[in-house]
C-alpha positions in Angstrom: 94.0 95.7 84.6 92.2 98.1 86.8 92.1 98.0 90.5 88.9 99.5 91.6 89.1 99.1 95.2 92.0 97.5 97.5 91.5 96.8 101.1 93.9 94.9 102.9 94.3 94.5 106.8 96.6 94.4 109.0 97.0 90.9 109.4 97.4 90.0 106.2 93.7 89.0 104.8 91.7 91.3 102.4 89.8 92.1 99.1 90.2 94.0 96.1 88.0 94.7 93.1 89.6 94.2 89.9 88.4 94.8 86.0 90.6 92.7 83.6 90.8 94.6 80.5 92.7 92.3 77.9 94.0 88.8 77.9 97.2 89.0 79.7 94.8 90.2 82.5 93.1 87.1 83.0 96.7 85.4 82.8 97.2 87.5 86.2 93.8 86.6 87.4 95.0 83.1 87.1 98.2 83.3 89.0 96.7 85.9 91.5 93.6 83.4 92.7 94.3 79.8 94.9 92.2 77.2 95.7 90.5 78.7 99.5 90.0 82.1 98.0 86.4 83.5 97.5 85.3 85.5 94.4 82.0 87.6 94.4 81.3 88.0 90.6 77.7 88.7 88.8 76.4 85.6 86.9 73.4 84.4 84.9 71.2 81.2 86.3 68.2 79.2 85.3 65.8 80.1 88.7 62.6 77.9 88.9 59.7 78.8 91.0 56.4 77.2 92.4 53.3 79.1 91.9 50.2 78.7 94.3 48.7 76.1 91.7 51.4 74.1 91.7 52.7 74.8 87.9 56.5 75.8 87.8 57.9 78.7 85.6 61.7 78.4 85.0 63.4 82.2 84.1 66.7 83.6 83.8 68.0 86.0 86.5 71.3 87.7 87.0 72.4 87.2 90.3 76.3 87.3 92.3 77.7 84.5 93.6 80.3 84.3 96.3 82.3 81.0 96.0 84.9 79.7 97.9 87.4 78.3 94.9 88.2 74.6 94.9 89.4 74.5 91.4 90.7 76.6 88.4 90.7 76.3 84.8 92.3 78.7 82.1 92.4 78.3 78.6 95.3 80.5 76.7 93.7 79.3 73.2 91.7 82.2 71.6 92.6 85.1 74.0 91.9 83.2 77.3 89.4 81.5 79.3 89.2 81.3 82.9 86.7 79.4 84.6 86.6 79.1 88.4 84.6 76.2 90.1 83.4 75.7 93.9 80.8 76.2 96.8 78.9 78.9 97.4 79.5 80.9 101.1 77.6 83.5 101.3 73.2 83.2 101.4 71.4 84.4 98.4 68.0 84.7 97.1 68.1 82.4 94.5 70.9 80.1 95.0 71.4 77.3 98.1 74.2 77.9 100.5 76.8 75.2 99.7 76.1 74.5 96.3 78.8 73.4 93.6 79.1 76.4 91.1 81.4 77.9 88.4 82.3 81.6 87.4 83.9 83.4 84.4 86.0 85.4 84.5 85.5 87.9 81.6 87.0 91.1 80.3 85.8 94.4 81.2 83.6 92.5 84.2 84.4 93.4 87.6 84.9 90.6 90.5 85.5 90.8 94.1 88.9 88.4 95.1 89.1 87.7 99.0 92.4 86.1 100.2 92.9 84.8 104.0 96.7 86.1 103.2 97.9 88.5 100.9 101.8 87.3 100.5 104.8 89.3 98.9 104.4 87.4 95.6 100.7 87.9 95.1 101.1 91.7 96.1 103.8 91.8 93.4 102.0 90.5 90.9 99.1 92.7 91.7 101.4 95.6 91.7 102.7 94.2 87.9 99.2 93.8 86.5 97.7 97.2 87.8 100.5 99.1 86.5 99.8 102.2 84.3 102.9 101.7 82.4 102.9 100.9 78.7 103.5 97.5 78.4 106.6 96.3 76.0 105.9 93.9 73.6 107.1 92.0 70.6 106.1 90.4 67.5 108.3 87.4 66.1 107.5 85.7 63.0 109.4 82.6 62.8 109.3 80.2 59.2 110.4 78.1 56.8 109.7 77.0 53.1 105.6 75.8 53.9 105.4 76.4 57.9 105.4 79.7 59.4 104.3 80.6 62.9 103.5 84.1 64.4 103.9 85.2 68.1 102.8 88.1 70.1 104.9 88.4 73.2 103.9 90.4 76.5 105.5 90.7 80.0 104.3 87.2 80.9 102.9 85.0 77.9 104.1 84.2 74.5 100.6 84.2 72.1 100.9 81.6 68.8 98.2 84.0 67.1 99.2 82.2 63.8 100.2 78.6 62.6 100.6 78.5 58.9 101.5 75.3 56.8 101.0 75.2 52.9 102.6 72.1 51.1 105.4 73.9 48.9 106.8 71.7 45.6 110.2 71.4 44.5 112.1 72.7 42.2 112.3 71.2 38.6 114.9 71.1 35.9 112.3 72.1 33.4 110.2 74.4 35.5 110.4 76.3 38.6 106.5 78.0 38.6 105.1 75.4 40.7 107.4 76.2 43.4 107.0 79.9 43.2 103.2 80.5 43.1 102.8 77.9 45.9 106.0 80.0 48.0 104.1 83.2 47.0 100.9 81.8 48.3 102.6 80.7 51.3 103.7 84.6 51.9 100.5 86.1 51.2 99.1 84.1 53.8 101.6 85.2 56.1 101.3 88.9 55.3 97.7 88.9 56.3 98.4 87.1 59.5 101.1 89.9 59.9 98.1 92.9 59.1 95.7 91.2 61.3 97.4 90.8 64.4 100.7 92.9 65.1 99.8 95.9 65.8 102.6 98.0 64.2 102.3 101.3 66.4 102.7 99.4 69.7 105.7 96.8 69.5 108.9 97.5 69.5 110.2 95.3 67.5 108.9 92.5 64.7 111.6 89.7 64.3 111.3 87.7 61.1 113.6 84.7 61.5 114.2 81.7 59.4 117.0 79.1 58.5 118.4 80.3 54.9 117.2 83.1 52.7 113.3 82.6 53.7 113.8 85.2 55.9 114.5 87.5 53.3 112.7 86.7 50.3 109.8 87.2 52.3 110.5 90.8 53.7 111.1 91.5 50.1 107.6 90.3 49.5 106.2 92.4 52.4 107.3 95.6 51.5 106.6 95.6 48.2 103.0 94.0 49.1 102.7 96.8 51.9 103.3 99.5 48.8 101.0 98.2 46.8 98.2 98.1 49.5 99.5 101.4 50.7 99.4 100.0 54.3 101.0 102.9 56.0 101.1 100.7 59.3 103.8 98.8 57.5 105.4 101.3 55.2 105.9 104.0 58.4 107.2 101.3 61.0 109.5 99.2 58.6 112.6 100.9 60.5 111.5 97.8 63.2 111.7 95.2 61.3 114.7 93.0 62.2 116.0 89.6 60.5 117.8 87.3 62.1 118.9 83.3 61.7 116.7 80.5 63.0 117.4 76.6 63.2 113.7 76.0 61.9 110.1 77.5 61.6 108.9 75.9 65.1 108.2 77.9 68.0 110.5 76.2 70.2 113.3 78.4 67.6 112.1 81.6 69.7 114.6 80.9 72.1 117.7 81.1 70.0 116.0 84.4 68.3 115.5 85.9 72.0 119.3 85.1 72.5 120.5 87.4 69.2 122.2 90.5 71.0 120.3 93.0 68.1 116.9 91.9 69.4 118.4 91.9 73.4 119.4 95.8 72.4 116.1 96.5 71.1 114.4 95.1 74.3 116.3 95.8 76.6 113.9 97.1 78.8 111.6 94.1 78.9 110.9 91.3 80.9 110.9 88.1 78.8 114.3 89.8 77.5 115.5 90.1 80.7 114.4 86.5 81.7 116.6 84.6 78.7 119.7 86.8 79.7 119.3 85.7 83.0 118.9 81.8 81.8 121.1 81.8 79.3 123.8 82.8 82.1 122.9 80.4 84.5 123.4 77.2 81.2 126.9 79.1 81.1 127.8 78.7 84.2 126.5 75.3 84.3 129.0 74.6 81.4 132.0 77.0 82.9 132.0 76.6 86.3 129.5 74.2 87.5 129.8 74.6 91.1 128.5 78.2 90.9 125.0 76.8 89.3 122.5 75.0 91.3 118.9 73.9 90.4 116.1 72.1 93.0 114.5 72.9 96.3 117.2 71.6 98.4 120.3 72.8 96.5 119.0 76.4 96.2 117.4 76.4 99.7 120.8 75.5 101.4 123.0 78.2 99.3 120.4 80.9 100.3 121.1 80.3 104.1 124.7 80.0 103.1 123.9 83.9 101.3 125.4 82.7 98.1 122.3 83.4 96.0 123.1 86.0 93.4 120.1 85.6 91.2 117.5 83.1 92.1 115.1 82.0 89.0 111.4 80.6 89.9 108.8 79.5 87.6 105.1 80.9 88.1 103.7 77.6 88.4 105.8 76.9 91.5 103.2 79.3 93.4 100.3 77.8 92.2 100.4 74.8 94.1 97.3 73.4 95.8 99.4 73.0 99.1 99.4 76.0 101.1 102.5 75.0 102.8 104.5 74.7 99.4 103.3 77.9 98.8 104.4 79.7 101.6 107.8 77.4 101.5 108.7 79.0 97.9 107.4 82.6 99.1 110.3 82.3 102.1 113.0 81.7 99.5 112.1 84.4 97.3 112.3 86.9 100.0 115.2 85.4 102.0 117.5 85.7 98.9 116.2 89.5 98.4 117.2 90.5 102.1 120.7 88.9 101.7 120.6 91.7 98.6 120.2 89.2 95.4 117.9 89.1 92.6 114.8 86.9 92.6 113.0 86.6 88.9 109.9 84.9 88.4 109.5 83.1 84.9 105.8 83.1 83.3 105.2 79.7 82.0 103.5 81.1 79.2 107.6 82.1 77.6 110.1 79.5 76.1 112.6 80.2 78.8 109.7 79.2 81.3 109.3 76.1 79.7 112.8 75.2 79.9 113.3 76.4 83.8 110.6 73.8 84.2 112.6 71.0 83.0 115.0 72.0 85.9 112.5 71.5 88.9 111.5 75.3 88.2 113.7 76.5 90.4 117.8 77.3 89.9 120.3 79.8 91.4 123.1 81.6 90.1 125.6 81.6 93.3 128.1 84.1 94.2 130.9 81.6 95.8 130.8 77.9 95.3 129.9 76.0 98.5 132.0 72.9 99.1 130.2 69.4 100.0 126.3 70.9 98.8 126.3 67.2 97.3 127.1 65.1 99.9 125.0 67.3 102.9 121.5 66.6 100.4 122.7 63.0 99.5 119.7 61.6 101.6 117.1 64.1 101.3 114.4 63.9 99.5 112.8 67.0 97.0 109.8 68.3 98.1 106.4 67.3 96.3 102.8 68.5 96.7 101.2 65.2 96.5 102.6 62.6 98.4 102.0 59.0 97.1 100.1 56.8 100.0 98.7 60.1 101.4 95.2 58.4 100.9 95.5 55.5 102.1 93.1 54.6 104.9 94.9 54.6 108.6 95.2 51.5 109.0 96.9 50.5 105.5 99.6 53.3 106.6 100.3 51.4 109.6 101.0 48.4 107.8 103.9 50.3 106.1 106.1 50.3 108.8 107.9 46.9 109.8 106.2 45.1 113.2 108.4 43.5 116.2 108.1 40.8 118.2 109.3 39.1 121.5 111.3 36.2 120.7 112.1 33.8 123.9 115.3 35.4 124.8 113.8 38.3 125.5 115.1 40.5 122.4 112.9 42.7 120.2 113.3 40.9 116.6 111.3 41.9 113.7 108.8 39.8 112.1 109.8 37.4 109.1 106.2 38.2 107.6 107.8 41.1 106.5 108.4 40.3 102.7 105.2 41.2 101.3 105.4 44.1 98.5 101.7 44.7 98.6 99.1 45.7 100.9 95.3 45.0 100.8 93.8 48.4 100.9 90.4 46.9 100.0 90.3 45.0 103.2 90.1 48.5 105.3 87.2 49.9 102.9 83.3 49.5 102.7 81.4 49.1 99.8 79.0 51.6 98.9 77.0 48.7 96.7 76.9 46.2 99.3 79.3 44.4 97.3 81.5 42.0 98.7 85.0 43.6 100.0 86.8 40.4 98.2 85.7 41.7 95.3 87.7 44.4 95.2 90.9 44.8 93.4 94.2 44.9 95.6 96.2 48.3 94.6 100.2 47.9 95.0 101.9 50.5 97.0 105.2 51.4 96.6 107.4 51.4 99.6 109.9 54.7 99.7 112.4 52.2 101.5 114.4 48.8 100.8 113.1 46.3 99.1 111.2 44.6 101.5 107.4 43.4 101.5 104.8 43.7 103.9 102.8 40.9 105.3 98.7 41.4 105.4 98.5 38.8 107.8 97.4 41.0 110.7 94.8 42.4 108.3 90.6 41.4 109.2 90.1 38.5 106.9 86.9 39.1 104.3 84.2 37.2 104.3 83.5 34.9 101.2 81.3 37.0 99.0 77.9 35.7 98.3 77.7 34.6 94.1 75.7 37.0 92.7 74.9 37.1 89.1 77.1 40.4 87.4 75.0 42.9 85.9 76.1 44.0 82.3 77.6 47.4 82.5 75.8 49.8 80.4 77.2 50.6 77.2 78.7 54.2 76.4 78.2 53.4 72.6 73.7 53.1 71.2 74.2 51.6 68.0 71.7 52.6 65.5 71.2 50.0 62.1 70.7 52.2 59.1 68.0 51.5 56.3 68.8 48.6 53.6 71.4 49.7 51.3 72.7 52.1 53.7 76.3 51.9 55.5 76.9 50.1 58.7 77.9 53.1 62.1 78.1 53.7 65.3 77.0 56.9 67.1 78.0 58.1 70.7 75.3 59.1 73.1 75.7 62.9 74.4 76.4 63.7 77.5 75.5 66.6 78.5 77.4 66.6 82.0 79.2 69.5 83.5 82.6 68.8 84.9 82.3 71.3 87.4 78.9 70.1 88.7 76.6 73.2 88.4 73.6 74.1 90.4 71.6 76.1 87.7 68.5 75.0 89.1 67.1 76.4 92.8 64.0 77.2 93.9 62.4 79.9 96.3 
């Protein structure tokens, strides 16, 4: 990705320009923007305008948008999509200040990205995606008798270009051509996946892995295939061809092949290497020495003030929460555990050893010295969440969450034997935007972070008793249509052509 222009204050807050130039770019792009940021981009919209007659003409102009981001969108299928939705904050021409609107990101366009602060982790990763360096990178085909998949892996994603599956017969007594024109078949299909995609001259290594002698057979076939063709892609670069063992054709087998220590020597030098050395280490010392591996927010955040960090491992996704505060929280750790002189790696998502960080909370720690009583110091406290459940409540439903008090005669504060109620009427505290009655409403349960007790509703305004009004029928998503005599009974779906995102294309001027 090029970096046109960069211009970052002082403070914290600036802009650059950037040109994503293939599809790990707009990966970056995607990890690089948060909801708050604005994007200047150039876009195409439907522009109406009101002649002196009063006729309208509608035509299409190419305009740039400013948007302050409220949502984000990418799609890894077919090389990436990233779509960016939100308001508009700057004044334009054509478009209404404050409108909803979406962007694309697309290769070899440029776009402005504004950030109110421009943290260590976002500089890195801008500093990673602008880099002039070749990029190390890896092809693995991993298959079996009738499935075979083929993966391209970069710095920080792991591409399924290819999912091949061909129905294979068995062997017979009598015969055994069935089965070897279908497994032949089966390998031409994944030669030309293999000539189409892998670009030989680049990677630096192709793994073909397989349980048995698939593995095998198969690079038999692609040589000899490659020599008839006379694809001299193949025929020069054979020397990086590797085969190695797999438990199945799936992708989720990439992780073992990763593991083999002939792949891990032929990369070395690159980062989703580097990431399942570090992981598998940290399931060894889970198994070895358990007090030495921690995983979870509170764990990990209470050896790195201890400065027993060694190596801290943090999946990408941890930074793309919609919380500011979580954001900055995570951005803390990572830089605390590199001043006390330890190793901070960031997992892409995109990689089977992201995936699998995830299952641990997406954050884990390899420590230097076990720390004595970590357990029983975090027994009580909780992990920390972006969303908090209740958050939305109205005010006055929150209150009822905690327990009320009362005088008794003595003169004692005693708390009130109303509490026992496991529900609270949220619909009492909330108007109807259809003049409906508030009764009418259904009572949502709230679960109470505490004991088992229940809260009473009684201090709640009681409703008034809702007028009876007939129901209207609710209009039907499905138009059925009868077909002529003699034809078949169906049913057909009406379109609806509504955006998610909630597009202005339409402004006047």
């Amino acid at each position: 990705m090029k970096c046109q222009r960069r211009s970052i204050d002082k403070d914290g807050s600036g802009s650059v320009v950037l040109i994503p130039g293939e599809a790990e770019d707009l990966w970056h792009c995607y990890n690089l923007i948060s909801v708050g940021d604005h994007i200047t981009s150039s876009t195409i919209r439907r522009v109406q305008k009101e002649t002196a007659t009063g006729s309208v003409d509608s035509e299409r102009k190419k305009v740039t948008l400013t948007i302050s981001v409220s949502g984000i969108d990418f799609d890894v299928v077919e090389g990436g999509h990233l779509r960016l939705a939100g308001r508009t904050c700057q004044e334009n021409r054509f478009v209404k200040l404050g409108s909803h609107h979406t962007l694309d990101i697309q290769m070899h366009h440029p776009f402005t990205l504004w950030k109110p602060m421009w943290d260590a982790i976002a500089l890195q990763r801008l500093e990673e995606s602008c880099s002039e360096r070749s990029r190390a990178s890896a092809a693995a085909l991993v298959l079996a008798e009738g499935v075979a998949n083929l993966c391209l892996l970069t710095d920080s994603m792991t591409l399924t270009k290819a999912h091949i599956t061909q129905s294979i017969p068995r062997k017979r007594k009598a015969s055994t051509s069935h089965h070897d024109k279908s497994l032949e078949r089966f390998f031409q299909s994944c030669f030309e996946a293999m000539l189409r995609y892998v670009e030989w001259k680049t990677v630096k290594v192709v793994v073909i892995a397989s349980p048995g002698f698939v593995k095998d057979q198969f690079h038999q076939f692609l040589l000899n295939t490659a020599i008839r063709l006379d694809s001299r892609d193949i025929i020069e670069n054979k020397s990086k061809i590797m085969l190695v063992h797999s438990s199945s054709g799936h992708k989720h087998s990439l992780t073992e092949v990763l593991r083999d220590k002939t792949v891990q020597a032929q990369m070395i030098d690159t980062k989703a290497a580097k990431e399942v050395q570090s992981l598998t280490k940290f399931y060894d010392m889970l198994k070895k020495e358990p007090d030495r591996a921690v995983y979870g927010y509170n764990h990990v955040n209470i050896s790195a003030q201890s400065a027993a960090v060694e190596t801290l491992l943090l999946s990408d996704n941890l930074f793309r929460a919609k919380n500011v505060n979580t954001r900055k929280m995570y951005v803390e750790l990572v830089e605390l555990v590199k001043q006390q002189g330890g190793e901070a790696l960031i997992f892409s998502s995109l990689h089977v050893s992201g995936e699998q960080l995830a299952q641990l909370s997406g954050v884990a720690a390899i420590l230097r010295f076990p720390i004595p009583g970590l357990d029983d110091q975090l027994e009580d406290e909780p992990e920390p969440f972006d969303d908090v459940e209740g958050a939305d409540l109205p005010d006055e439903a929150q209150d009822q969450l905690q327990p009320r008090f009362h005088m008794d005669q003595s003169g004692e504060q005693r708390q009130d034997d109303t509490v026992g109620l496991n529900h609270v009427n949220v619909a009492a505290f909330e108007d109807d935007d259809d003049g409906t009655s508030v009764t009418e409403r259904a009572e949502e349960d709230v679960d109470l972070m505490m004991e088992p007790q229940r809260i009473s509703v009684a201090s709640a305004p009681k409703p008034q008793p809702a007028k009876q009004t007939a129901a209207k029928p609710k209009p039907s998503l499905q138009a059925k249509k009868t077909p002529k005599k003699g034809g078949s009974s169906a049913q057909y779906l009406d379109d609806e052509d509504d955006d998610f995102y909630g597009d202005d294309d339409e402004d006047y001027y």
